[in-house]
Backbone bond lengths (Angstrom), bond angles and torsions (degrees), N, CA, C in turn:
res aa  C-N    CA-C-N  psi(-1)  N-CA   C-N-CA  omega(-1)  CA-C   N-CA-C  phi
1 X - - - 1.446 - - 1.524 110.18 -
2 X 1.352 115.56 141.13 1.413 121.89 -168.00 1.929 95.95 -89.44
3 X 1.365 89.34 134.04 1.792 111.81 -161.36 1.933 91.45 -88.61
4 X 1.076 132.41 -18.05 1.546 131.28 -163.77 1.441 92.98 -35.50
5 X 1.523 102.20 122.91 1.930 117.48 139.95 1.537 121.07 -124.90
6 X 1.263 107.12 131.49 1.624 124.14 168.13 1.818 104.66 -78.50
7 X 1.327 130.47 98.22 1.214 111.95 164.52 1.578 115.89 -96.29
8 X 1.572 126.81 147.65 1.306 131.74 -175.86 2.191 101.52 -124.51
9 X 0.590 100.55 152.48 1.629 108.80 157.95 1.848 109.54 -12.18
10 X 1.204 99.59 -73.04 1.113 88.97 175.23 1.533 122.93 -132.92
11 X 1.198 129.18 27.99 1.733 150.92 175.31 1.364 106.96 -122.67
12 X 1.042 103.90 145.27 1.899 125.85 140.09 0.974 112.61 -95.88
13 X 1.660 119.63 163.50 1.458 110.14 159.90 1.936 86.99 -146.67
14 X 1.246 101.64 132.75 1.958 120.58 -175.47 1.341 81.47 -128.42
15 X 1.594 73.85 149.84 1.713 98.43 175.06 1.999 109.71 -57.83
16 X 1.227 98.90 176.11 1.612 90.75 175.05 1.410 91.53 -110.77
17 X 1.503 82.27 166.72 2.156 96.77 -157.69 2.045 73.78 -130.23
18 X 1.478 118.11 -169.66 1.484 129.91 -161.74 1.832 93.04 -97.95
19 X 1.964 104.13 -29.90 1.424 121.50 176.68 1.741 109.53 -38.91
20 X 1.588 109.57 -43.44 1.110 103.34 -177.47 1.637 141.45 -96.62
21 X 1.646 97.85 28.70 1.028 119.38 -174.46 1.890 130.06 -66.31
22 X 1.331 103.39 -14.81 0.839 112.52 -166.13 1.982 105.96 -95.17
23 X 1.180 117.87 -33.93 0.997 118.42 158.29 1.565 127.31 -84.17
24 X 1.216 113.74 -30.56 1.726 107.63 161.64 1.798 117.63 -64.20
25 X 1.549 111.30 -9.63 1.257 117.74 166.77 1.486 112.80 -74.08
26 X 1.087 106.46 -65.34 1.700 134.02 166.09 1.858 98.99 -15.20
27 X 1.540 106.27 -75.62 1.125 127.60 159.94 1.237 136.26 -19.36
28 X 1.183 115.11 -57.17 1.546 126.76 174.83 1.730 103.19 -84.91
29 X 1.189 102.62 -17.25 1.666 92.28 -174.03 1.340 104.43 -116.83
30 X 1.524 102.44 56.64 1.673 110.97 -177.59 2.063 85.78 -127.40
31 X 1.284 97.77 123.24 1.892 95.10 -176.39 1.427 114.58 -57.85
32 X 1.854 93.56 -46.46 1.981 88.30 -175.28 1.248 110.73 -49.09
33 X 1.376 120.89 -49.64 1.952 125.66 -177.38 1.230 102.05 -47.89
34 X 1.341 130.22 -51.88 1.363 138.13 178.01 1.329 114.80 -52.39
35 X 1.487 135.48 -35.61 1.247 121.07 -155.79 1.955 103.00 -69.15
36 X 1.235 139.40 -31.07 1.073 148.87 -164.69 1.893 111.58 -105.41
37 X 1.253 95.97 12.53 1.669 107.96 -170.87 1.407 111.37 -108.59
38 X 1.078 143.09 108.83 1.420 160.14 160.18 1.725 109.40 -43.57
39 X 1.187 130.58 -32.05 1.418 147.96 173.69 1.371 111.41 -49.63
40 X 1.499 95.61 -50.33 1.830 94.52 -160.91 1.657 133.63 81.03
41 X 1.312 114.52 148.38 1.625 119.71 -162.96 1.630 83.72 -73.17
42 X 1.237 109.08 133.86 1.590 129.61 145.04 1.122 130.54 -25.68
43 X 1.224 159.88 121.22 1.478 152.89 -158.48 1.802 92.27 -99.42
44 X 1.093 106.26 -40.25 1.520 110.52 -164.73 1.914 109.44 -143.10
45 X 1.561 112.75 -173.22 1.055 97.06 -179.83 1.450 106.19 -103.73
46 X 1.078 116.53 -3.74 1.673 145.71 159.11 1.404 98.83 -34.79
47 X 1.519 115.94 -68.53 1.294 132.51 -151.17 1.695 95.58 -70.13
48 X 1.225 123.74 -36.04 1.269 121.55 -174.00 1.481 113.27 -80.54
49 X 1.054 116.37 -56.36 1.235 115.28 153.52 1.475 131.91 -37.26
50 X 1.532 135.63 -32.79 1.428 127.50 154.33 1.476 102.00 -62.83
51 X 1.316 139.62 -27.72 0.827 139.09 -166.13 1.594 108.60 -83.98
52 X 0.773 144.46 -49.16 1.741 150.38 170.39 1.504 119.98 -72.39
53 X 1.221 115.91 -22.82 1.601 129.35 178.86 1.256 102.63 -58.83
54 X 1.675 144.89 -48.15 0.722 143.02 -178.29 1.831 116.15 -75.34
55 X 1.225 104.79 -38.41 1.748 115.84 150.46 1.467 112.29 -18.87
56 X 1.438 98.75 -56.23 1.675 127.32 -136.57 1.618 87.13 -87.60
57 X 1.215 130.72 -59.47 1.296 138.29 168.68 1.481 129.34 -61.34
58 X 1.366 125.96 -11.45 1.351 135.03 167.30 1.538 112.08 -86.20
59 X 1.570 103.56 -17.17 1.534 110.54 -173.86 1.109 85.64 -78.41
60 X 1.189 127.52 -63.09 1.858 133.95 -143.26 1.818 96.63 -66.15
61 X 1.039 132.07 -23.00 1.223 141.08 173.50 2.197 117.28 -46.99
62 X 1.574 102.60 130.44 1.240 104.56 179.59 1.128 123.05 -40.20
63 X 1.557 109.34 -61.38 1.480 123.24 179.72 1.946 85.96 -109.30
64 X 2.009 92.78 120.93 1.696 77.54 161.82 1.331 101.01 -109.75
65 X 1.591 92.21 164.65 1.690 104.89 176.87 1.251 87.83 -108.50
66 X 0.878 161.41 -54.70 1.548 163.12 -109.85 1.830 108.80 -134.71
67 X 0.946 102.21 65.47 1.673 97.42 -177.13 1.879 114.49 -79.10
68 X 1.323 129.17 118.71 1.234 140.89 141.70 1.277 142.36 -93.86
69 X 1.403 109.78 110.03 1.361 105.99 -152.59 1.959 87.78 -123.64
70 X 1.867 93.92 142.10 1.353 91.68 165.36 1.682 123.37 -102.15
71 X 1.461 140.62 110.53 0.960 140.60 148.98 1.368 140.62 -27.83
72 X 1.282 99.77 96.65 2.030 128.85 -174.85 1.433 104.93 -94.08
73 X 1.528 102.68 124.61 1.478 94.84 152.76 1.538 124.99 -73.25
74 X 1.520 119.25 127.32 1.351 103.91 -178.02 1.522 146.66 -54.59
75 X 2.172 94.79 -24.14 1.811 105.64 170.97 1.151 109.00 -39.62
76 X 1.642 137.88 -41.60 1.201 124.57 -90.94 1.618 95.22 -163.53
77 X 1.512 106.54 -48.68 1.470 102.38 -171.67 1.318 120.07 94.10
78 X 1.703 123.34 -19.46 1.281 127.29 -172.98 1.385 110.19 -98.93
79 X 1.364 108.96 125.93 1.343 152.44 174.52 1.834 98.36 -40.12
80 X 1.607 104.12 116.45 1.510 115.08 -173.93 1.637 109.36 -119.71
81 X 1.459 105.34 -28.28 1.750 98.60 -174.74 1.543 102.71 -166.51
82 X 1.740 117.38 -157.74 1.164 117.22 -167.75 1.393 89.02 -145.91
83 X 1.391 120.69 157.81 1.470 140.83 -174.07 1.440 119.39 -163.37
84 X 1.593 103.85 103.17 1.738 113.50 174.23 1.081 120.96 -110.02
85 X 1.088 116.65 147.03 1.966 137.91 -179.97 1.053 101.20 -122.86
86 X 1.709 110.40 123.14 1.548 111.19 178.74 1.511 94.32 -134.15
87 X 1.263 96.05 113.75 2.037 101.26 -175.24 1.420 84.69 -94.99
88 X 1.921 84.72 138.87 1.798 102.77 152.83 1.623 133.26 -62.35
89 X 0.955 111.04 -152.19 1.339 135.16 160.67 1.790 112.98 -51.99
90 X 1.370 129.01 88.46 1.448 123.63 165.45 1.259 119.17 -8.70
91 X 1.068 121.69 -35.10 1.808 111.14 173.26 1.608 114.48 -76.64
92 X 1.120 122.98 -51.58 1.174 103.65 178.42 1.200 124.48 -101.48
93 X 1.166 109.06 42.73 1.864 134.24 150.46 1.765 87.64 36.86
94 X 1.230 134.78 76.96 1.388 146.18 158.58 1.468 120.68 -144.06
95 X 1.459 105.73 156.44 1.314 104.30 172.19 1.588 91.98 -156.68
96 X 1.577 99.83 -175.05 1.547 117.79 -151.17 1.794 79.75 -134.69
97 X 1.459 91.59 140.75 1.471 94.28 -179.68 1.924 94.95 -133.02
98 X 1.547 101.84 169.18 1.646 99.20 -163.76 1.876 91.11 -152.92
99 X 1.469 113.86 152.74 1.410 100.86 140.76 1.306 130.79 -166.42
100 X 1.267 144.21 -121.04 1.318 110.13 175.40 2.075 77.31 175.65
101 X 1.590 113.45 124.75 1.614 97.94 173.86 1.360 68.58 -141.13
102 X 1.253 108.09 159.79 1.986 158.24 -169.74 1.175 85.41 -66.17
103 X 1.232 108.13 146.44 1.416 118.97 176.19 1.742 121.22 -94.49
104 X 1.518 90.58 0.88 1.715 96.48 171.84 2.099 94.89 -73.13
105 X 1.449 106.41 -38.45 1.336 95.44 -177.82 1.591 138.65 -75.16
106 X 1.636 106.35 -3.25 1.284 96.55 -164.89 1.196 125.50 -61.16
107 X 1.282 137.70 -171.18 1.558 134.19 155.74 1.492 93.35 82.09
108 X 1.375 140.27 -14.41 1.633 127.23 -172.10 1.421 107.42 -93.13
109 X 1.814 132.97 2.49 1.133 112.93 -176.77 1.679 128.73 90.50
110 X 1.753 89.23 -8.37 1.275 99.98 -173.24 1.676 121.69 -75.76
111 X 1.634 127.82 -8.54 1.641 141.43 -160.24 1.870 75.98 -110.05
112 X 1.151 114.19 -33.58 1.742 88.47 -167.50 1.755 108.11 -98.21
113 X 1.495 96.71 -8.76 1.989 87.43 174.08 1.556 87.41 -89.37
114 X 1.254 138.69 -16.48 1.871 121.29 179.32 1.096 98.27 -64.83
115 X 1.808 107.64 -78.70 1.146 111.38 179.13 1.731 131.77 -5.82
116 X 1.659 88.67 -66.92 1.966 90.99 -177.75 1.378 101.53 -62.82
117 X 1.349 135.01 -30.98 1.634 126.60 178.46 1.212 116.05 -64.99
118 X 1.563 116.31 -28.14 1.407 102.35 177.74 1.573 108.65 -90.97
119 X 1.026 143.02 -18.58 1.241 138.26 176.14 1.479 112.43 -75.12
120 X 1.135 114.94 -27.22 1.722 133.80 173.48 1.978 89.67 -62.02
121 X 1.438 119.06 -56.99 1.393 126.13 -172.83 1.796 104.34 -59.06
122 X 1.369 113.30 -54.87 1.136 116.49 -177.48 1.121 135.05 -47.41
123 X 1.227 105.40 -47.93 2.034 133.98 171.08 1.623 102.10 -57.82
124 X 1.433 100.32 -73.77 1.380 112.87 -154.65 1.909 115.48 -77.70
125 X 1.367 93.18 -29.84 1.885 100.19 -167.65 1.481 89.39 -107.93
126 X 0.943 147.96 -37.13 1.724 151.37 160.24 1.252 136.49 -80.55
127 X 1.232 101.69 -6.28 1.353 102.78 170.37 1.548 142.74 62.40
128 X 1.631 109.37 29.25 0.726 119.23 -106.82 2.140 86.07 -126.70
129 X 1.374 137.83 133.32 1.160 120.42 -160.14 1.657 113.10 -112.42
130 X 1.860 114.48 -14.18 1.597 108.12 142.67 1.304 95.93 -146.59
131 X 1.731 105.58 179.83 1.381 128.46 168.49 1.829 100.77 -149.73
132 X 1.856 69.67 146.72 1.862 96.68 -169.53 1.133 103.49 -113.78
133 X 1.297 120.26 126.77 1.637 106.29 132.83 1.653 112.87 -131.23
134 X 1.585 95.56 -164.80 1.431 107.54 -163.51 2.057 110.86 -121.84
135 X 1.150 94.25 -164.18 1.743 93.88 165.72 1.545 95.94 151.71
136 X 0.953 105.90 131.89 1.592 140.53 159.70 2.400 94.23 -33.78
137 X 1.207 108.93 114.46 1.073 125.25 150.66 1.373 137.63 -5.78
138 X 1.437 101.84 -62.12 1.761 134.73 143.65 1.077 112.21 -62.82
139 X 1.537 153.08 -0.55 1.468 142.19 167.49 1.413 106.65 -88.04
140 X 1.554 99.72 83.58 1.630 102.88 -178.22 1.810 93.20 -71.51
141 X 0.711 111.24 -67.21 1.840 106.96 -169.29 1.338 107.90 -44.45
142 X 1.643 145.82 -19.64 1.382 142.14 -160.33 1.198 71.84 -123.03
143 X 1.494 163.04 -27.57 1.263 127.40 163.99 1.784 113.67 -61.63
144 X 0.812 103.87 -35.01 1.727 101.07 -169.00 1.242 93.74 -66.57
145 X 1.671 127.85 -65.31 1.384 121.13 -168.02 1.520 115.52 -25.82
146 X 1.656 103.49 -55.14 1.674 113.85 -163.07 1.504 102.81 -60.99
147 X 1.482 104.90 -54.06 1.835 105.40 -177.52 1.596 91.62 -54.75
148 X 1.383 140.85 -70.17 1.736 127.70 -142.38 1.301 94.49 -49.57
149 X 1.633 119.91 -41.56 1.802 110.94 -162.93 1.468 114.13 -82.36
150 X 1.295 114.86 -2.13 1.666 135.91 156.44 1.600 112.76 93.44
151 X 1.293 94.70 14.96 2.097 107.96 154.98 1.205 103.55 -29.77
152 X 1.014 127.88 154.29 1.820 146.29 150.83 1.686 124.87 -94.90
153 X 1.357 105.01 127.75 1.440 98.37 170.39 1.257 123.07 -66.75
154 X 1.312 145.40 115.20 1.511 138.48 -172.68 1.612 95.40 -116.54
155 X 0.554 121.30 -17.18 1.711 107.63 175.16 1.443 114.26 157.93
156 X 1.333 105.00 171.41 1.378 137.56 -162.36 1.721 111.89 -103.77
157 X 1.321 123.46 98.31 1.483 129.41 -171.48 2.142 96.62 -78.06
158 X 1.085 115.76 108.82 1.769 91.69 -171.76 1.697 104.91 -79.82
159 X 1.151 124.65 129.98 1.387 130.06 152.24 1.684 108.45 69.12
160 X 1.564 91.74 55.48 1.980 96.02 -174.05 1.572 102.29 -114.56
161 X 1.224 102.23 -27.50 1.859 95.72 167.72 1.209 117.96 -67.85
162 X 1.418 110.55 146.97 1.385 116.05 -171.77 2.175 92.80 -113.60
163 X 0.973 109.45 76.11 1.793 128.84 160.59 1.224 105.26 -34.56
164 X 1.347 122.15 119.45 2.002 100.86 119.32 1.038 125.29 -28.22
165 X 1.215 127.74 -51.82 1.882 130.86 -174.36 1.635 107.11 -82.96
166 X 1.315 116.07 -0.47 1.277 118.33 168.53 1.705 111.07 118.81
167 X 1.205 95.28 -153.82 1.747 87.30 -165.50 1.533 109.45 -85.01
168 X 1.341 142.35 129.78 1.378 156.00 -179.65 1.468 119.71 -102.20
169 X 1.818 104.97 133.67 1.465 106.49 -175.99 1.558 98.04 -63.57
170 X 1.473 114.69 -150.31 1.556 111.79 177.47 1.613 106.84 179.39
171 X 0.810 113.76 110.55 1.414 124.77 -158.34 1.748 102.89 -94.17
172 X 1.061 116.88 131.64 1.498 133.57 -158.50 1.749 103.80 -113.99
173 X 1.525 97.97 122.37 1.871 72.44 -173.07 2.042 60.11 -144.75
174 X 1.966 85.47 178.71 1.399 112.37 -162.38 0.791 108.87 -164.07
175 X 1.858 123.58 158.11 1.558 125.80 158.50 1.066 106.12 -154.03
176 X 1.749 122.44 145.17 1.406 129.64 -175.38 1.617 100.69 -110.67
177 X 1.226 89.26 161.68 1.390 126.14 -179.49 1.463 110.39 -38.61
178 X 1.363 126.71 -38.96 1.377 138.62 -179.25 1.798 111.49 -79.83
179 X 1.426 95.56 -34.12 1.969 100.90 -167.12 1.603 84.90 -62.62
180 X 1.193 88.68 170.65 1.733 117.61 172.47 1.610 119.72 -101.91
181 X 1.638 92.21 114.85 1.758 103.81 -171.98 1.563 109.61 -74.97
182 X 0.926 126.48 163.23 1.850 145.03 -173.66 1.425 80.98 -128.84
């Protein structure tokens, strides 16, 4: 089993093991997390579980492309959110990053000190020459995160989320290896 930890100030982030299934269920079947999530609430814990198994197996992988990592506070050890890296194609040394923290945590700062750890991982331990992500229009709080860690807005995807509340623009922001991190 692949041992990878991201440590930040005050997080870890370890790969996810099947152990942590029960709170990444928890997780997804929390509505506020949901309102900006394309996935959808879980019917069962079944459903989450087909859903992470493959997580679970991209980790265990030599070379992963697909990194899922669950977010621990370090006091404590207890499990706060979720964090994925999905690298492209080896040539253009990019990946797409995603995440998802509990809504007992928001507002503490905690998605933008990961965040900068994983882009710190990406650049420097991966080698890596940009990273993308995205967010629903309406993600006033995942907009701020991306701007504090000094992402760029590059554009506007119109009507590619698939909502509960219906279909959502999705705003595409980025930062390379050269820009200057916050």
């Amino acid at each position: 089993m692949n041992e990878l930890q991201i440590v930040s100030e005050r997080t870890k982030l370890r790969l996810i093991q099947l152990s942590d299934l029960e709170f990444i269920h928890q997780l997804h079947a929390l509505p506020e997390t949901d309102e900006f999530n394309a996935l959808g609430l879980p019917k069962s814990i079944e459903e989450t579980k087909a859903i992470i198994l493959p997580w679970i197996e991209d980790n265990q992988c030599e070379e992963i492309s697909n990194y899922t990592f669950i977010i621990e506070q370090k006091k404590d050890n207890k499990s706060i959110g979720l964090f994925g890296i999905k690298i492209g194609n080896k040539k253009y040394k990019r990946a797409e990053v995603w995440y998802k923290i509990h809504s007992d945590y928001w507002n503490n700062g905690f998605a933008t000190e990961v965040l900068n750890s994983i882009l710190s991982f990406c650049f420097d331990a991966l080698k890596l020459h940009r990273v993308q992500a995205g967010c629903a229009v309406g993600n006033i709080g995942s907009i701020k995160v991306l701007e504090k860690v000094g992402m760029i807005r590059e554009g506007r995807g119109r009507q590619i989320l698939p909502l509960k509340s219906g279909w959502s623009d999705n705003f595409e922001y980025a930062i390379l290896e050269t820009d200057e991190r916050k």
